[in-house]
VEXDREN-2710 file (C-alpha; in Angstrom, 1 decimal):
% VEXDREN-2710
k/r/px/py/pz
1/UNK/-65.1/-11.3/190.8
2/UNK/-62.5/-11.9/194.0
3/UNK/-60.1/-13.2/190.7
4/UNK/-60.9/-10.1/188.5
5/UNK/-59.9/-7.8/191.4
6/UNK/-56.4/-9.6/192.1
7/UNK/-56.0/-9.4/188.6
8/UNK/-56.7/-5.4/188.3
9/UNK/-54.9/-5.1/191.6
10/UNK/-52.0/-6.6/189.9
11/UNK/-52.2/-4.7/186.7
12/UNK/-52.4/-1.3/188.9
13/UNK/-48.9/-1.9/190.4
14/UNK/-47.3/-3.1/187.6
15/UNK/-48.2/0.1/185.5
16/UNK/-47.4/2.7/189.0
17/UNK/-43.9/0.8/188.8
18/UNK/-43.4/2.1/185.2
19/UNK/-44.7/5.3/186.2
20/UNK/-42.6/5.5/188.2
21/UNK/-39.1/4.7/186.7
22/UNK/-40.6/6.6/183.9
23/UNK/-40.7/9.8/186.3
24/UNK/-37.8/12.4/184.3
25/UNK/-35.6/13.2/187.6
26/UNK/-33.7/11.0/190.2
27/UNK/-34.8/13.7/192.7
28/UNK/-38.6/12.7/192.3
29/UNK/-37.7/9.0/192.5
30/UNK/-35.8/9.2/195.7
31/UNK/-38.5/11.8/197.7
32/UNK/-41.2/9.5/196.7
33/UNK/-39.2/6.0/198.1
34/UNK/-37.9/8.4/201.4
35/UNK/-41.7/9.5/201.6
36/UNK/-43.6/6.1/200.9
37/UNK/-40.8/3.3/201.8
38/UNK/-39.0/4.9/204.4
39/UNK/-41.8/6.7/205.9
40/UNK/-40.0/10.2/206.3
41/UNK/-42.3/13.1/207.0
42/UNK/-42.3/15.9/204.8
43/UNK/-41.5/18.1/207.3
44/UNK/-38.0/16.3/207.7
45/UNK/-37.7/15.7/203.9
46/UNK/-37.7/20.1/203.6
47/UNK/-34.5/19.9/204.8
48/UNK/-33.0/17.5/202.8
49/UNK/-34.0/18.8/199.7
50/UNK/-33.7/22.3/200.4
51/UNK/-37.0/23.4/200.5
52/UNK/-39.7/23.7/203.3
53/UNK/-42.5/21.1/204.2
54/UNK/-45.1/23.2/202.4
55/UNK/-42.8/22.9/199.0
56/UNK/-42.1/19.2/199.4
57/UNK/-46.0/18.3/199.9
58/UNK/-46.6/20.2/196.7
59/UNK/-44.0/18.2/194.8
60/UNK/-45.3/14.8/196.1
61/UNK/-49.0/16.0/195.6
62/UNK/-47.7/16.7/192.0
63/UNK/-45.6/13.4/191.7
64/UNK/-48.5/11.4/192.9
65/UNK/-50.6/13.2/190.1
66/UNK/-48.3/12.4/187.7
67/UNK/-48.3/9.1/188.6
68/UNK/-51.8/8.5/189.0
69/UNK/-52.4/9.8/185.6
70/UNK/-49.5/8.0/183.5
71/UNK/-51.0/5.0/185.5
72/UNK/-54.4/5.3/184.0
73/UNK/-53.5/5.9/179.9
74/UNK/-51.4/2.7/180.5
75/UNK/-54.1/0.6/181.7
76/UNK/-56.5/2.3/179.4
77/UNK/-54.2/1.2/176.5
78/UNK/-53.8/-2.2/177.8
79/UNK/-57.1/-3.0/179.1
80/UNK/-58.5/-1.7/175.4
81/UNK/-55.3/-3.9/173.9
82/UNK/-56.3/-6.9/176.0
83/UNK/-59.9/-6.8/175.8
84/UNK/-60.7/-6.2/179.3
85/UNK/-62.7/-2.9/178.8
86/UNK/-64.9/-3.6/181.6
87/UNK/-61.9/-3.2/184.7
88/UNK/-60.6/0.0/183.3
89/UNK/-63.0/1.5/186.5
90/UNK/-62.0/-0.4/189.0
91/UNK/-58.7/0.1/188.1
92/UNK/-59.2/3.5/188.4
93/UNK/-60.9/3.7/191.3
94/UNK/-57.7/1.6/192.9
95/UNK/-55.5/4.4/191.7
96/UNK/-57.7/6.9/193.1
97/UNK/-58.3/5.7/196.5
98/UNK/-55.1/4.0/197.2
99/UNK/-52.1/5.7/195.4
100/UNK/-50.5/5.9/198.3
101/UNK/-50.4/2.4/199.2
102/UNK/-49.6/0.9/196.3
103/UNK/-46.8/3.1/196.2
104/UNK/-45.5/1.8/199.3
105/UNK/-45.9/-1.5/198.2
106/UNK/-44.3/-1.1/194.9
107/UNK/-41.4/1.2/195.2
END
C-alpha cells in the first residue's frame, strides 16, 4: 500500500505541474509561485497586482479550483488509460486535502 501511495503521490504532482503550465495567463502562474513558493500574503500580493487582498484570495481560490479540477480529468484519463482504476480516490482525496502543498512542492 506504502508503494501505491508514493506512486499516486507521484502521479498527483506530475499532473498539478501540467495544470499548471496549462493555466491560460502568465499573471495566474506568477501569483500562484509568489503565493505558494515565495510565501507572499495576499494582503501584500493586492498591491502588486492592483487589486485588494479580498480580489486576490478569490483569484487564487479560483486558480486552485482550476487546478484541482484539470488535475483530476488527467488522472481519471490516465488511471482509466493505465489500468489503475482503483487509485483514482486516493488521488483525489490528495488533491483535495493537500492542493496547497503540493503546489508548493511542485511550482
Amino acid at each position: 500500500m506504502r508503494v501505491a501511495m508514493a506512486q499516486v503521490t507521484t502521479d498527483v504532482e506530475a499532473v498539478v505541474r501540467s495544470a499548471f503550465a496549462a493555466l491560460a495567463h502568465a499573471r495566474d502562474r506568477n501569483l500562484l509561485r509568489m503565493h505558494h513558493v515565495e510565501r507572499v500574503p495576499v494582503d501584500r500580493l493586492g498591491p502588486m497586482f492592483g487589486a485588494d487582498a479580498a480580489t486576490v484570495a478569490r483569484w487564487l481560490a479560483a486558480l486552485h479550483d482550476e487546478i484541482r479540477d484539470d488535475s483530476v480529468a488527467r488522472l481519471s484519463e490516465q488511471f482509466v488509460r493505465t489500468g489503475r482504476i482503483d487509485q483514482i480516490g486516493p488521488a483525489v482525496g490528495v488533491l483535495q486535502e493537500d492542493l496547497e502543498a503540493v503546489l508548493a512542492r511542485v511550482l
